[in-house]
N, C-alpha and C positions, 0 to 999 in steps of 0.2 A: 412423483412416484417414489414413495420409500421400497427401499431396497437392506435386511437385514443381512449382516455376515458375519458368520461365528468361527469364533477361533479365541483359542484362552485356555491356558497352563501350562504350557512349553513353549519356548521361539518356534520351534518346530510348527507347531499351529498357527501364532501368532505373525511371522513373517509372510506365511504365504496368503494368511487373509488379508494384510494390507494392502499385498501385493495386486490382488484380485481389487480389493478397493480401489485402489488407484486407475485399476483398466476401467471397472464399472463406471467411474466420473470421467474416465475421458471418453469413453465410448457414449457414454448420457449425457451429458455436457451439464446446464442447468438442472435439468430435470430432474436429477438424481438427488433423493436424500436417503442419505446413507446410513445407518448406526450398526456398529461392529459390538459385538455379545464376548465377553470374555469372562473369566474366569476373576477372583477377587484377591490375588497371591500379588506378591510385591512387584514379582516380576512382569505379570500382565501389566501393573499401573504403568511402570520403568518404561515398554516400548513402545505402550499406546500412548504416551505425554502429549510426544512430539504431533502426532498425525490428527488430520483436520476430519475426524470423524467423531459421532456422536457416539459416545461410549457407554455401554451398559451392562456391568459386574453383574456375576450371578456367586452366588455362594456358592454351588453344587461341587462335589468332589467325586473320584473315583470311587465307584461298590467293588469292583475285580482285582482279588490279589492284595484286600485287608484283612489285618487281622478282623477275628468275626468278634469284637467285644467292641469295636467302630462302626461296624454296620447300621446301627439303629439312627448313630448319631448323623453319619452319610446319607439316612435314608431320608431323613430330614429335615435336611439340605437339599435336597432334590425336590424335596413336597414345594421347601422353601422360594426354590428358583421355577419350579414350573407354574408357581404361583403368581411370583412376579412377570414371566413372559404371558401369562393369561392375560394380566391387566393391562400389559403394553401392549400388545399385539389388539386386544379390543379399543381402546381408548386411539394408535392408529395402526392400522391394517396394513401389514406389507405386499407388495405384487409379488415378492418373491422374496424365499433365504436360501442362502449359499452358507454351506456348512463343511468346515476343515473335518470335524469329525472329533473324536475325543470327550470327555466325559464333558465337556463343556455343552458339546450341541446336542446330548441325549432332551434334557427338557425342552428345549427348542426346536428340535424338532420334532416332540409327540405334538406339543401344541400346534405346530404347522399344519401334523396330520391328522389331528381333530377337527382344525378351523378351514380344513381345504384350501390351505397357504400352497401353491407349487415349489418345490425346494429342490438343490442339488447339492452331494455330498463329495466330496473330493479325497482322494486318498494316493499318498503317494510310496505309500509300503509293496511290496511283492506277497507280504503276507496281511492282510488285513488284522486292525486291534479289534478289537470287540464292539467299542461302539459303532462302527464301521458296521459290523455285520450284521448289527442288529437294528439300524436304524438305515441301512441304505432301503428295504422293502417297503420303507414306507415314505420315499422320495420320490421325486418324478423323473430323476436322470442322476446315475451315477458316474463318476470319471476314475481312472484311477493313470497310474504309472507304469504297470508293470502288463504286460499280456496273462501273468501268469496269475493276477488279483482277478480276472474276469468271472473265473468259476467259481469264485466264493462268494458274488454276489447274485440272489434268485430275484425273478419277477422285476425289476426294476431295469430296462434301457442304461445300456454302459456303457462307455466311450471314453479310449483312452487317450488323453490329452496331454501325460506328463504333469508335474509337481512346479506351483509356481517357483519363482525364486523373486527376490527382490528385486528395483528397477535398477539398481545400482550393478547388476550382473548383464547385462545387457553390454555391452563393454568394458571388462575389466582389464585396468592396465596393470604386468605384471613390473613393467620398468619402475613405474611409480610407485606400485608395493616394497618394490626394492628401496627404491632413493629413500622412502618415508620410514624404512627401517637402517637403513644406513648400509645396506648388506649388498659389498659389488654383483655385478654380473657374475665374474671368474667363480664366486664361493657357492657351495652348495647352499640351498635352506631347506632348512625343514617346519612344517606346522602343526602340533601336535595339539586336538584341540576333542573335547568331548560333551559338545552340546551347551545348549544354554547353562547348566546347574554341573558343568565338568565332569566329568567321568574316573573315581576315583582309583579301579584298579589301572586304567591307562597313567593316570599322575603317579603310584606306588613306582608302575613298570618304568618310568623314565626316568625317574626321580634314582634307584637306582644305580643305572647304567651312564645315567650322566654326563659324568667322566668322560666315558668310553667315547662318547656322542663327540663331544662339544668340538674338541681337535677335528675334528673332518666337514662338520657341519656349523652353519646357523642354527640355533634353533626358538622358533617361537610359541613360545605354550604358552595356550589359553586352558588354565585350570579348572575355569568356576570359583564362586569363592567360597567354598567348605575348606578346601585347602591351600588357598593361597597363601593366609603368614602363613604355614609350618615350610612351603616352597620359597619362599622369598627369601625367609630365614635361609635355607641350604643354599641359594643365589649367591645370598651375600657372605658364604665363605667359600665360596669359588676362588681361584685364585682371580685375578684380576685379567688376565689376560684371557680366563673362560668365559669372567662373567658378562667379561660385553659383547658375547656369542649368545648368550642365553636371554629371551625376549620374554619377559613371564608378564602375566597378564589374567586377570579376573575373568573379564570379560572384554570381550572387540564390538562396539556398535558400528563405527563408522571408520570406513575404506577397510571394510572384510575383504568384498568383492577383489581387490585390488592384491592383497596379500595372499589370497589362494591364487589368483592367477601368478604370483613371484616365485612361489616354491616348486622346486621337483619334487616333492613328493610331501602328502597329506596323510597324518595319519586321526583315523577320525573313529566314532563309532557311524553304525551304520542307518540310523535316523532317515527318513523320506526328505526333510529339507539340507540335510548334510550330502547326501549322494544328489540332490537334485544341485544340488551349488556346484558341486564339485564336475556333476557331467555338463553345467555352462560355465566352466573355466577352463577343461580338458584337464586338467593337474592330473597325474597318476597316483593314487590314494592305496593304504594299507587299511583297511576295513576291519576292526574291531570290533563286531555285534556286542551290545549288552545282552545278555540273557534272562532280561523280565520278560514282564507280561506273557504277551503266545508266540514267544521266538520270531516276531514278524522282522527284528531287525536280522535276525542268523538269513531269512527267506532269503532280505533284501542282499545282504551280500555274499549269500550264494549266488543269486543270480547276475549279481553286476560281477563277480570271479569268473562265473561261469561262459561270458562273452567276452572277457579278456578288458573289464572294462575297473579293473582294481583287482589286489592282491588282499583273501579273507584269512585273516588268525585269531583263530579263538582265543576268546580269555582267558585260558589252561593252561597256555603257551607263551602269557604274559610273564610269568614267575620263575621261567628257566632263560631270562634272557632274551626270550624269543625277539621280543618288540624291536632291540637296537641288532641284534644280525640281520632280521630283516630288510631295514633298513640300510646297513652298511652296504650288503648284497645290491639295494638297487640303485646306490648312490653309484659301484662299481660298474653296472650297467646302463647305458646310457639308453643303446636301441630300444630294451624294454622298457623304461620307465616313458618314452617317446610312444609307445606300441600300446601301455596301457593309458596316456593318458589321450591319445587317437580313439582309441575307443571307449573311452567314456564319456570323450566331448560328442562322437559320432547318436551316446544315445540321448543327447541333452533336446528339449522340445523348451527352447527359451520363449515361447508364445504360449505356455502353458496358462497363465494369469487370463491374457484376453481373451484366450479359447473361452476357458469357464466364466469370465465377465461376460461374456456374448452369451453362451447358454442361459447364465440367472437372467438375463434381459428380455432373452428371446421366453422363457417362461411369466418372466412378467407384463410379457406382452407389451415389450417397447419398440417401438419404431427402428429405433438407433441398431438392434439384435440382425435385423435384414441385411448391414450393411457389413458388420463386424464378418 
C-alpha cells in the first residue's frame, strides 16, 4: 500500500511530515510504502538525507506575494511539478496523500483530486496560508490546530488534531539540555531562535541589546545562516567572560527537543511547528509573528496570548528595545513564566502525528486505521 506525504520548503512542513511518516510505518508495519513530496531547496535535501523514506523533489515555488515579473517563471514550475506527479502517481497509484499544506502540495494535490486519490490536509496555524485554503475543498478530511482555523475551511470534514511535532518531543529532557550546554540549574537560559532560515529582525533585536542580556542570562541563538558570520563576528568580541554565555548557532538539528525543554523562556517567531514544539515542552515563550504572507502567524500568537499560553510582541517594538525588557521582566517573575508555560503545555496534542497517520490510513482503507 503506497502511501504519499508532502511537505517541502520550510522545517515548518518538513518536520511534521516526517513525523506523520514515522506513525504511518509503525501503525502499517510492512505494508506501508511510503514517498515523502518536497520541495527542490537545499534545505528540503539537508533534513530528508537522514530519513528512510522514498523521496520525490518537485520544482514548484510560491505564486502569493512575488514580484509579478516572476510569475510566469513560477507558473512554470508548477506546469512542471504537476507534470511530474501525473507520471508518478499513474505509473504507481497511491491509497492515500497526507499533505502539510504549503505551495509544495498545491500540484499534488489537484492531481489527487483529478485522479480520485483520497487525501488529507493538515494545518497548524490559527489563521490558515493560502495554499491551505484553497486546496483543503478538494481533500476528503481536513485537520487543523486551532478551533479558531475551523471557519475558514468550507465543504470538506475538519477535525482538529493539533500540529505534529517530532518523535524526539515526546520526552524532552530539560536537565540534559542543560548538561549538553554546559548551563547550571541555578542560571537562567534563554533561546532565541527564528525558524529554520532565522529570523533577521529578531537577530538585529538581540544583537543589540546584547550586552544588556548576557549578565543575567544564558543565551542560545539559533540565527539561520544569512547572519551567522556578521553574529559570530560580535561573539568573538565579547568580552570573554560574556562570550561563553552566548550559544550561537546556524542551525540545531539534533537534541532541540531537549534544549527547549531547559530554558525559561523561548523567544520564537510564531510558526505552526514552533508554537506546536513549544506547547510539548511547556517552556513559556515570547512570540514574535513575522508579518508576511496573510498575517496567519500575528492569528497564531494572538491566540496562544490570548489563553495565557505565551507572551505576543510585535516587530514594531523590536527596535525600541522592546525584546530584552521583555525578557528581563520575565526572568524577574518566576510565577508567570510558570503560568505561561502551564498553559501552553496544557494546549499541546503530542498525539497529533498518529491521529493524522490513522486518518491517511483509515482513508486509504488500511486494516492497521481500525486500530489506531
Amino acid at each position: 500500500m503506497r502511501l504519499v506525504l508532502v511537505g517541502g520548503g520550510t522545517a515548518g512542513h518538513i518536520f511534521p511530515t516526517i513525523a506523520v511518516a514515522e506513525e504511518a510505518a509503525k501503525q502499517a508495519g510492512s505494508t506501508a510504502d511510503l514517498t515523502a513530496v518536497c520541495g527542490s531547496r537545499d534545505l528540503d535535501r539537508l533534513l530528508y538525507r537522514n530519513v528512510d523514506l522514498e523521496v520525490l523533489a518537485l520544482s514548484a515555488r510560491g505564486l502569493v506575494g512575488v514580484d509579478w515579473w516572476r510569475l510566469p517563471w513560477r507558473a512554470w514550475l508548477l506546469i512542471q511539478s504537476l507534470y511530474s506527479i501525473w507520471r508518478d502517481f499513474g505509473r504507481r497509484r497511491p491509497a492515500a496523500v497526507i499533505a502539510s499544506g504549503g505551495y509544495v502540495s498545491v500540484p499534488v494535490l489537484l492531481v489527487s483530486w483529478v485522479r480520485r486519490i483520497p487525501s488529507v490536509i493538515f494545518s497548524g496555524d490559527a489563521a490558515l496560508g493560502w495554499a491551505t485554503r484553497v486546496m483543503a475543498p478538494l481533500t476528503s478530511v481536513a485537520t487543523v490546530a486551532f478551533d479558531e482555523a475551523r471557519t475558514q475551511i468550507w465543504r470538506t470534514p475538519v477535525e482538529r488534531t493539533g500540529y505534529p511535532v517530532r518523535a524526539s518531543f515526546a520526552a524532552p529532557d530539560g536537565v540534559t539540555g542543560r548538561a549538553e550546554l554546559g548551563v547550571s540549574p541555578r542560571e537562567p537560559l534563554i533561546v532565541v531562535m527564528g525558524g529554520s532560515q532565522g529570523a533577521h529582525a529578531i537577530n538585529t533585536a538581540l544583537r543589540e541589546d546584547l550586552a544588556r542580556l548576557l549578565p543575567k542570562a544564558h543565551v542560545v541563538h539559533v540565527s539561520g545562516q544569512r547572519d551567522y558570520r556578521s553574529l559570530a563576528a560580535d561573539r568573538d568580541r565579547l568580552p570573554a567572560a560574556l562570550r561563553q554565555r552566548y550559544h550561537l548557532h546556524a542551525f540545531i538539528e539534533h537534541g532541540f527537543a531537549d534544549m527547549l525543554a531547559a530554558a525559561d523562556v523561548v523567544v520564537s517567531r510564531a510558526g505552526a511547528t514552533s508554537v506546536a514544539e513549544l506547547s510539548a515542552v511547556g517552556t513559556a515563550a515570547v512570540l514574535i509573528p513575522g508579518t508576511f504572507g496573510a498575517g496567519h502567524q500575528i492569528a497564531t500568537a494572538r491566540a496562544m496570548a490570548a489563553a495565557g499560553a505565551a507572551l505576543m510582541l510585535p516587530e514594531a517594538e523590536l527596535s525600541s528595545g522592546g525584546l530584552v525588557s521583555a525578557l528581563l521582566d520575565l526572568l524577574d517573575d518566576p510565577t508567570r513564566l510558570r503560568s505561561i508555560g502551564a498553559a501552553s503545555l496544557s494546549r499541546g496534542q503530542p498525539d497529533a502525528a498518529a491521529r493524522i497517520a490513522a486518518i491517511g490510513l483509515r482513508l486509504a482503507g488500511h486494516p492497521a486505521a481500525a486500530d489506531a
